[in-house]
TITI-865183 format. One record per residue (C-alpha): residue number from 0; x, y, z. Coordinates in Angstrom, 3 decimals, padded with zeros to 6 digits, m for minus. Last residue first. Layout:
resi=NUM u=X v=Y w=Z .
...
END
This chain:
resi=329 u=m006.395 v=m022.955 w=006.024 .
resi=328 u=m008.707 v=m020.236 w=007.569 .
resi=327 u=m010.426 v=m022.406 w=009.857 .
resi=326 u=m012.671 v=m025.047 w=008.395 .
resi=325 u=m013.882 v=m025.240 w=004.373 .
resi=324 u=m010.455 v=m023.713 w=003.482 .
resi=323 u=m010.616 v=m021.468 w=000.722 .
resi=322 u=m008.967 v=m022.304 w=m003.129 .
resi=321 u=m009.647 v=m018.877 w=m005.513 .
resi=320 u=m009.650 v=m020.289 w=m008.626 .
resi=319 u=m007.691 v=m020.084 w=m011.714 .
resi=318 u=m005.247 v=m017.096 w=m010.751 .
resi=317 u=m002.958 v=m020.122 w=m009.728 .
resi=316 u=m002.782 v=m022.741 w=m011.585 .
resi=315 u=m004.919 v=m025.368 w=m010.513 .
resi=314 u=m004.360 v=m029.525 w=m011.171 .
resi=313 u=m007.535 v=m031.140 w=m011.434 .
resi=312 u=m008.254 v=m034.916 w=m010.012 .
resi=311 u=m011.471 v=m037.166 w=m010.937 .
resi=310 u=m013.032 v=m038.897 w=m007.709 .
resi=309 u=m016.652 v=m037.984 w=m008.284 .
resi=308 u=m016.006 v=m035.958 w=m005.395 .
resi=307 u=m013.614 v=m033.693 w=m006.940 .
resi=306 u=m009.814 v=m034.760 w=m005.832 .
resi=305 u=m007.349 v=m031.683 w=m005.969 .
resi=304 u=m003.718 v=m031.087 w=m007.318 .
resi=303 u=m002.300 v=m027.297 w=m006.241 .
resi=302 u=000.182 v=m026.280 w=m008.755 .
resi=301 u=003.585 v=m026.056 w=m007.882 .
resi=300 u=004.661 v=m026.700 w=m011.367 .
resi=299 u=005.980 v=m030.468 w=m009.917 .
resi=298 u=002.760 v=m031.037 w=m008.317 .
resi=297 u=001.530 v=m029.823 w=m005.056 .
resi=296 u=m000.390 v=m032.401 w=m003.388 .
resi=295 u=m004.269 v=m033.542 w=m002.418 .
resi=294 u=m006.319 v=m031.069 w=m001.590 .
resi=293 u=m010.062 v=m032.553 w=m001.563 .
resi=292 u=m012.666 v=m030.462 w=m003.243 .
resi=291 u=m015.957 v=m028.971 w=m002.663 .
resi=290 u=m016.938 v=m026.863 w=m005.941 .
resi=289 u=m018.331 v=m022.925 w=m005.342 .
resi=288 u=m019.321 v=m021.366 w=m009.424 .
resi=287 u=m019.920 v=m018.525 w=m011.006 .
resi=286 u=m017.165 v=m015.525 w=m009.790 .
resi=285 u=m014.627 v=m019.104 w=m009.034 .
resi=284 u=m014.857 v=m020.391 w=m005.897 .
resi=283 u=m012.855 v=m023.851 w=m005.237 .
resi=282 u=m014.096 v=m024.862 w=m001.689 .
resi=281 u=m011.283 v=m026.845 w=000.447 .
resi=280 u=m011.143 v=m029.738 w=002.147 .
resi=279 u=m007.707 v=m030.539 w=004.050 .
resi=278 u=m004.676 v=m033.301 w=003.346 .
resi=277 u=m002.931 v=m030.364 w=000.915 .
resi=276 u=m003.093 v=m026.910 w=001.909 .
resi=275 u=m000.629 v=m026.679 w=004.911 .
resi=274 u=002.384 v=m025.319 w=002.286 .
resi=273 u=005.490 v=m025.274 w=004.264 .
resi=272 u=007.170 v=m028.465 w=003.124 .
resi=271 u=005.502 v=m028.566 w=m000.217 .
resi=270 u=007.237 v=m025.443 w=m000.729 .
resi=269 u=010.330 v=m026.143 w=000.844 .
resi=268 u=010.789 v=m028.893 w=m001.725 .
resi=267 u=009.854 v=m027.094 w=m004.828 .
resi=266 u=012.041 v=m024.082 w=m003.925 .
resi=265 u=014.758 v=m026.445 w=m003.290 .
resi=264 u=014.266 v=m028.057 w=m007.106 .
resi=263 u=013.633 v=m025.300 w=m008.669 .
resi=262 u=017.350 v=m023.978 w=m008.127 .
resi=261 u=017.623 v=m022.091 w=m011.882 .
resi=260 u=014.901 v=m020.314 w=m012.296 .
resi=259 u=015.004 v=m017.977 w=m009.869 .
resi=258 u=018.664 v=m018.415 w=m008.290 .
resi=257 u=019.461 v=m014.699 w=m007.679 .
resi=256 u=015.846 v=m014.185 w=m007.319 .
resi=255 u=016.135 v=m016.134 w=m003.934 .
resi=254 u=019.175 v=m015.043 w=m002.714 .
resi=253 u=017.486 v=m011.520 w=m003.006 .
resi=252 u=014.066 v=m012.225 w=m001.889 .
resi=251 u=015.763 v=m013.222 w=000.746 .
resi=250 u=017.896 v=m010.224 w=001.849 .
resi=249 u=014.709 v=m007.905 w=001.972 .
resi=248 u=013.146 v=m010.482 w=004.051 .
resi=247 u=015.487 v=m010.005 w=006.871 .
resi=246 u=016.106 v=m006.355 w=006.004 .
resi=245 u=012.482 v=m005.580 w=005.878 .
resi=244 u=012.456 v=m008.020 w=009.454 .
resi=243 u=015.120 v=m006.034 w=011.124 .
resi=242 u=013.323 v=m002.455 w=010.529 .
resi=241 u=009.829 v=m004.141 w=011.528 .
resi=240 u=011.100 v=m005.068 w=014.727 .
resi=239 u=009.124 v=m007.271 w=016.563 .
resi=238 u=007.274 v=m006.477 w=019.353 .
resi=237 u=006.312 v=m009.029 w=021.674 .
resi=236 u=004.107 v=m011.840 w=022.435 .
resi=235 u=004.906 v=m014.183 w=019.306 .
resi=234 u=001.576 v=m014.849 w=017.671 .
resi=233 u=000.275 v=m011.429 w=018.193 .
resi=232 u=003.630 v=m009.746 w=017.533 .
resi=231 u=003.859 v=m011.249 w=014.426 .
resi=230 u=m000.024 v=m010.260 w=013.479 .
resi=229 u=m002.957 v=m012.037 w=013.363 .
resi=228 u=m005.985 v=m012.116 w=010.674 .
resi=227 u=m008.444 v=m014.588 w=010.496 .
resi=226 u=m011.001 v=m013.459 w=013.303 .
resi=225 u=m010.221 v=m009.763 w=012.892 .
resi=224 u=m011.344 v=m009.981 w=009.425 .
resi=223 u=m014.767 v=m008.341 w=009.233 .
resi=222 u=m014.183 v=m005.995 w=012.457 .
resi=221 u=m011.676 v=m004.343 w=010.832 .
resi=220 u=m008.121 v=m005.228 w=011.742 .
resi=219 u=m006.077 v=m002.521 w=014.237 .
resi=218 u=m007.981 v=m004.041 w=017.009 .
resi=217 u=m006.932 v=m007.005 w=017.241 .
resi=216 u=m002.919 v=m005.129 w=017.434 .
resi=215 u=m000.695 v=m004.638 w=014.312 .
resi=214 u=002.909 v=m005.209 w=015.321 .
resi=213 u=004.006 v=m007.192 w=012.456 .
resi=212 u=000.902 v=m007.840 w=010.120 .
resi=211 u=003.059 v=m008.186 w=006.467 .
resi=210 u=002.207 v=m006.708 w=002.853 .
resi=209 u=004.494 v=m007.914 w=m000.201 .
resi=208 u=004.395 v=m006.663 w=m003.421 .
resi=207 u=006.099 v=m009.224 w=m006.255 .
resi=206 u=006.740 v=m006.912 w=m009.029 .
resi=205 u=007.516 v=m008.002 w=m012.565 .
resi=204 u=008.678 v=m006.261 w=m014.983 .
resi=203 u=008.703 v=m005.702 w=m019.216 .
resi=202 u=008.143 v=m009.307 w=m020.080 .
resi=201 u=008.209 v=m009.615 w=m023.497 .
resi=200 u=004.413 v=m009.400 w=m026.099 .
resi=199 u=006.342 v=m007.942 w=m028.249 .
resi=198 u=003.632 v=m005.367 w=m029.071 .
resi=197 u=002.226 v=m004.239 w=m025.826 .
resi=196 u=005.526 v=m004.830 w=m023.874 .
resi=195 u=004.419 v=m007.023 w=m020.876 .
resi=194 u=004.425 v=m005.517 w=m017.564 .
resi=193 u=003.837 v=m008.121 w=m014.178 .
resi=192 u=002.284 v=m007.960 w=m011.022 .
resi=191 u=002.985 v=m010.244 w=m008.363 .
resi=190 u=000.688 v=m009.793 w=m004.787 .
resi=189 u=001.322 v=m011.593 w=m001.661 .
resi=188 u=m000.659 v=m010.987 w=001.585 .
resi=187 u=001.113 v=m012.102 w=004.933 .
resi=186 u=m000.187 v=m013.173 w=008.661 .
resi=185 u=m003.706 v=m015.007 w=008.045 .
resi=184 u=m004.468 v=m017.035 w=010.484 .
resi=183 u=m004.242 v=m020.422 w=012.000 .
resi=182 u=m001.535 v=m020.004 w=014.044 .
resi=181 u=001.197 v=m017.997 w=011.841 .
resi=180 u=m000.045 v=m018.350 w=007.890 .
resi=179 u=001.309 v=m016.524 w=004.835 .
resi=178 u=m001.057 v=m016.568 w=001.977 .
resi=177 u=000.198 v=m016.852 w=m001.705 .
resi=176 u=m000.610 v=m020.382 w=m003.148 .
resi=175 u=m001.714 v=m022.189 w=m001.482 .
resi=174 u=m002.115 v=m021.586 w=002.092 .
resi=173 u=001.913 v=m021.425 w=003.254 .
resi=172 u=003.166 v=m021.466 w=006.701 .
resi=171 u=004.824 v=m019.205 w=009.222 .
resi=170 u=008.435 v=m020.262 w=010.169 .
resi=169 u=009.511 v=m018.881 w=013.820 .
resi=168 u=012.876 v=m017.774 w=014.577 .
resi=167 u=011.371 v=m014.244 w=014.491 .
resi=166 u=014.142 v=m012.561 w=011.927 .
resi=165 u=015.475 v=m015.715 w=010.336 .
resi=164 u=011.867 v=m017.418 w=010.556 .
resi=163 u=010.565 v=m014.139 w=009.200 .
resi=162 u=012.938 v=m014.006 w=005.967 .
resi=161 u=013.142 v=m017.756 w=004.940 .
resi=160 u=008.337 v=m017.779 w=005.047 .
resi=159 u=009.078 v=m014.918 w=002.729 .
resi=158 u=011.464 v=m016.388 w=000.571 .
resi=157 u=009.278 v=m019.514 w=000.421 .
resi=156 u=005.751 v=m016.852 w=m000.469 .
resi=155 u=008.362 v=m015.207 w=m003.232 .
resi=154 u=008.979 v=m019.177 w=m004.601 .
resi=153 u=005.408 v=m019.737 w=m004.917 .
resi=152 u=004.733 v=m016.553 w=m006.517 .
resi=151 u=007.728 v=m016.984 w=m008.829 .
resi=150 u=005.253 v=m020.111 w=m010.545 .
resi=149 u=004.081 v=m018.596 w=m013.600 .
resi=148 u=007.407 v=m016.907 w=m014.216 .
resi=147 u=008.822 v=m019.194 w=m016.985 .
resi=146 u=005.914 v=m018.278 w=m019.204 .
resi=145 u=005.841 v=m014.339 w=m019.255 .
resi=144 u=009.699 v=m015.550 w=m021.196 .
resi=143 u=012.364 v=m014.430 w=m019.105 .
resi=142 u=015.371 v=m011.722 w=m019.026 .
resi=141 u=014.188 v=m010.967 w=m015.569 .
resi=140 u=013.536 v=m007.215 w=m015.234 .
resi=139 u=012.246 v=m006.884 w=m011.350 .
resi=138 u=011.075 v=m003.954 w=m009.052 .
resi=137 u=010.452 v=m004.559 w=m005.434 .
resi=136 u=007.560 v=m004.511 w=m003.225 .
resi=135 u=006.876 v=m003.557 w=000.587 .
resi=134 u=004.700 v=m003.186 w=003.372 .
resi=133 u=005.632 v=m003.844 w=006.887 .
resi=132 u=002.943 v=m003.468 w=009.720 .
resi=131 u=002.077 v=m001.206 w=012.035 .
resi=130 u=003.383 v=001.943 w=011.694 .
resi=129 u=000.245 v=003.626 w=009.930 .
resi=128 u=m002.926 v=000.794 w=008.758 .
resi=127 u=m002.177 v=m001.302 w=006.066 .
resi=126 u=m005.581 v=m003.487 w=005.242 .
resi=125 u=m005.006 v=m005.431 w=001.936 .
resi=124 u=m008.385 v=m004.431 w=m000.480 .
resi=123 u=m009.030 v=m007.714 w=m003.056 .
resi=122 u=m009.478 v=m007.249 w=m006.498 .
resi=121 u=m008.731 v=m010.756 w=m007.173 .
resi=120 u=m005.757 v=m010.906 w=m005.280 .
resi=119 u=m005.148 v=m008.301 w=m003.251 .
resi=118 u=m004.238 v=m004.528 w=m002.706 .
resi=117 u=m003.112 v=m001.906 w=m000.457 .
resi=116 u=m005.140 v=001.419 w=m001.304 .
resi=115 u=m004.452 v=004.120 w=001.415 .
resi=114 u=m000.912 v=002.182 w=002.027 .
resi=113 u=001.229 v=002.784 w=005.444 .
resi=112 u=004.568 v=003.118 w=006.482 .
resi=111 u=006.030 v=002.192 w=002.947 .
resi=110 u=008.752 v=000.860 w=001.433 .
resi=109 u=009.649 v=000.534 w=m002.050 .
resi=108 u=012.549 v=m001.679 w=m003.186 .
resi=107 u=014.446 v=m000.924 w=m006.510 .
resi=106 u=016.325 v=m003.632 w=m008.039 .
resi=105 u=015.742 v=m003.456 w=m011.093 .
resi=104 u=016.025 v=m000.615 w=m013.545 .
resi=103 u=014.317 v=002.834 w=m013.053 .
resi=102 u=012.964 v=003.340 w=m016.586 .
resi=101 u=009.489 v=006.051 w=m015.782 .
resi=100 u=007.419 v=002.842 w=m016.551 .
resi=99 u=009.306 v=000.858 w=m013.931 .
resi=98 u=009.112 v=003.561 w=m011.621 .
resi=97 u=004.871 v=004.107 w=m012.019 .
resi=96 u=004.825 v=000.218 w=m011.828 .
resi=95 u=006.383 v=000.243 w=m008.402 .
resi=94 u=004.418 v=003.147 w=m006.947 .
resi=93 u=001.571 v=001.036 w=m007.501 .
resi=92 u=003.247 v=m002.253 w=m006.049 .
resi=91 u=004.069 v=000.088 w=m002.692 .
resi=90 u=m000.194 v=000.996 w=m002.983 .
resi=89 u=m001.660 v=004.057 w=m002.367 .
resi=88 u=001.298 v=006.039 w=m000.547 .
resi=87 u=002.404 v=006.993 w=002.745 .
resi=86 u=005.541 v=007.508 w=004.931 .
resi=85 u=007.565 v=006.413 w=002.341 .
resi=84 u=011.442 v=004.655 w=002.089 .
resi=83 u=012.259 v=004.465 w=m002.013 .
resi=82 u=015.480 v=001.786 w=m001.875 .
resi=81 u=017.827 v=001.328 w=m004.303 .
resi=80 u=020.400 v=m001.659 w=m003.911 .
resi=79 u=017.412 v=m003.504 w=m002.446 .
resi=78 u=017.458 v=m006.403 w=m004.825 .
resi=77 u=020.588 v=m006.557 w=m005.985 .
resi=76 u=021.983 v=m006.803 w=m002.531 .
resi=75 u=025.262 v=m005.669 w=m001.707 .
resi=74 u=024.625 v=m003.237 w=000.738 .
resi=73 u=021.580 v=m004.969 w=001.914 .
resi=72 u=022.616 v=m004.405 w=005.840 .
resi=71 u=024.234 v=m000.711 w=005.226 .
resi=70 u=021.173 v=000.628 w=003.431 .
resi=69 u=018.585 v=m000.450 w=005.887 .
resi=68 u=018.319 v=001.598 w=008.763 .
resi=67 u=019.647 v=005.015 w=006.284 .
resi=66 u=016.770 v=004.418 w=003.833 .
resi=65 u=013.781 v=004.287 w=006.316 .
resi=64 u=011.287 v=002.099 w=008.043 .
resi=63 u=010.951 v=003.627 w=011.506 .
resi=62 u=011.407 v=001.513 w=014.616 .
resi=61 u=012.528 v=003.958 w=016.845 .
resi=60 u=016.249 v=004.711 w=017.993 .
resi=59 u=018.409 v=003.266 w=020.257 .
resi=58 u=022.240 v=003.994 w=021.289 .
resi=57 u=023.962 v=005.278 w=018.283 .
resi=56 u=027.324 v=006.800 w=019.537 .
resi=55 u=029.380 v=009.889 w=018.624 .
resi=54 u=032.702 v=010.814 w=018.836 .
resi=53 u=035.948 v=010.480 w=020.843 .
resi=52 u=037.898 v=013.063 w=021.278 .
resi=51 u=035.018 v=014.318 w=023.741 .
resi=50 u=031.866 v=012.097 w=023.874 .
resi=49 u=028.503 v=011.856 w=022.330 .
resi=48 u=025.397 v=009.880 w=023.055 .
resi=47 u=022.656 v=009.333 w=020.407 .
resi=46 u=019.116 v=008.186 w=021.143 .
resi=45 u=017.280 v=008.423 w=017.876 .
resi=44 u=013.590 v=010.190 w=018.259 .
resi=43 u=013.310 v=012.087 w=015.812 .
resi=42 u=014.712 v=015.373 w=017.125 .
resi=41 u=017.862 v=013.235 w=018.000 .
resi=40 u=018.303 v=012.446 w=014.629 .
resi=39 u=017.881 v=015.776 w=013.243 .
resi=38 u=020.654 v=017.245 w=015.991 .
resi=37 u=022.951 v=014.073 w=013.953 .
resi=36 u=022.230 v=015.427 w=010.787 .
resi=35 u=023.282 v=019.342 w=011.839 .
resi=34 u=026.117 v=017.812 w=013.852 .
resi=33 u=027.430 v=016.022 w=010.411 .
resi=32 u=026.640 v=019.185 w=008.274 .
resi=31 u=028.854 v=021.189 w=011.268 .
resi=30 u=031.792 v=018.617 w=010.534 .
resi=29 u=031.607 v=018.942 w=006.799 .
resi=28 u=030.508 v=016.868 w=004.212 .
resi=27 u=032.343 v=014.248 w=001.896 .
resi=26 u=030.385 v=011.599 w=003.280 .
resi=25 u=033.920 v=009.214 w=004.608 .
resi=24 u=035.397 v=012.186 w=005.507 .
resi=23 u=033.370 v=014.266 w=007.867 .
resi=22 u=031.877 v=011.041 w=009.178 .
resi=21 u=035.413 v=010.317 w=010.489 .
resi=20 u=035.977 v=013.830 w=011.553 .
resi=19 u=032.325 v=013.449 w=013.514 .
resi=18 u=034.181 v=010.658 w=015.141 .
resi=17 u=032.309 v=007.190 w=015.416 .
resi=16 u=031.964 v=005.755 w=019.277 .
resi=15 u=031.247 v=002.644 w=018.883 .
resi=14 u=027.705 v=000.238 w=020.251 .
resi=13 u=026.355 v=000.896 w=016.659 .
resi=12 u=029.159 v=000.806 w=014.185 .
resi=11 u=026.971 v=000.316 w=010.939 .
resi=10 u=024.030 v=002.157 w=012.559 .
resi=9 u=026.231 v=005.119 w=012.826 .
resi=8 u=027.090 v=005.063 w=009.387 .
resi=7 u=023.491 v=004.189 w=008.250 .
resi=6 u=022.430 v=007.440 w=010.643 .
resi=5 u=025.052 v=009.382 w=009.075 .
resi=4 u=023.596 v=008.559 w=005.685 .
resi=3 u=020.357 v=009.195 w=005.956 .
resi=2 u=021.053 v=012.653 w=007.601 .
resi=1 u=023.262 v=013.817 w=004.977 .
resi=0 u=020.139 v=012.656 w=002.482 .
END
């Protein structure tokens, strides 16, 4: 942990020179624990410069996904104010659910380099190959009824499209009601889980998981997807930095649950703003059944309003159907 939190320290004051005394005393350890840390940087990669009288200096270090890159920027953050940084695991929501049933309270943010067994809707597999892209849920208790979080998908998939355009300065789209979309193709899964006490029937948690193509190249997609899946750095030519975008989206998921249920209204509005559903045909598929529909809107309950062809209208929920775009992957 020393070396998690000399490297947020440092990451704090990057471009300064920070004294080892200073370090010393603001983690409570001693000069040769800060050296020891700072040695373990440099053996991983970091690029830190030192000078006498006065200190050390952060000058790069790799993109890794890890407590002491991200702890200083969400300080403050609700969501975020405990984070569980892996380098593997079977699914972030998983890992999630295991917390929340061993009593960790909110707030906690698991991050992972890679998943074995990322996860969709529907039963869905989410491809998360190592160091590519950024995969990552967080634990909520929301005093709510089950019923007054039907929609927070649709306001997750907003804060999501708020956290890459600050990071990129792009702003993906939405395919109702969870899909992420950067070109034409898929860019970010969204999957919310909830708990619900057995006998009261209250909502125990809910856990919005969140898996995102950064740097992935064509050929880290299987062959069967390849053609509707990009990446950030795809779309935008360059690397992007998956430590800037966690903290990025990180810090809007946490305006945004800070005003979940209250600010409906905006969330409402951006939605229809970003969603690209509506004005295309779509197929409704269901496990029996493929319909050919007309999107038409997003209602008030950000459901998805469609026109069948014998011109009646339905308004899905989502979970109801799976809605897929007759033409390209909208």
């Amino acid at each position: 942990m020393s070396r998690e939190n000399v490297l947020s320290l440092l990451r704090e004051r990057q471009g300064e020179y920070l004294s080892g005394e200073a370090m010393s005393r603001a983690l409570g350890i001693s000069r040769a624990g800060v050296w020891k840390a700072i040695e373990g940087l440099r053996q991983e990669g970091y690029v830190i410069s030192s000078a006498p009288n006065r200190g050390y200096r952060l000058e790069q270090g790799p993109d890794r996904l890890r407590a002491g890159e991200l702890a200083g920027p969400l300080s403050g953050c609700l969501i975020g104010r405990k984070l569980l940084c892996l380098d593997t695991v079977d699914s972030t929501n998983t890992e999630c659910k295991r917390q929340a049933m061993a009593g960790e309270p909110e707030g906690l943010v698991v991050i992972s380099d890679e998943q074995t067994g990322g996860r969709g809707r529907l039963g869905r597999t989410f491809q998360s190959p190592k160091g590519c892209g950024l995969y990552l849920s967080a634990l909520l208790r929301p005093k709510l009824e089950p019923a007054a979080v039907t929609d927070f998908t649709a306001w997750v998939a907003v804060a999501v499209c708020d956290g890459i355009e600050a990071c990129c300065g792009v702003r993906p789209q939405i395919k109702w009601t969870n899909d992420i979309i950067l070109g034409g193709k898929k860019l970010v899964g969204i999957l919310t889980e909830l708990g619900l006490e057995s006998e009261s029937n209250a909502l125990e948690y809910l856990i919005p998981g969140i898996g995102i193509n950064v740097n992935h190249r064509p050929e880290d997609f299987s062959p069967e997807i390849r053609d509707m899946a990009t990446s950030l750095s795809q779309q935008l030519d360059k690397p992007v930095s998956r430590v800037e975008l966690a903290i990025q989206v990180t810090r809007a998921l946490d305006r945004m649950y800070a005003q979940f249920p209250e600010n409906k209204a905006e969330y409402l509005e951006k939605y229809r703003a970003d969603c690209l559903t509506p004005g295309h045909q779509v197929q409704l598929v269901t496990p029996v059944s493929r319909e050919e529909a007309w999107a038409v809107e997003i209602d008030d309950e950000f459901r998805l309003v469609v026109e069948m062809p014998d011109g009646s209208r339905r308004a899905l929920s989502a979970g109801e159907v799976s809605v897929r775009g007759m033409y390209g992957y909208v």
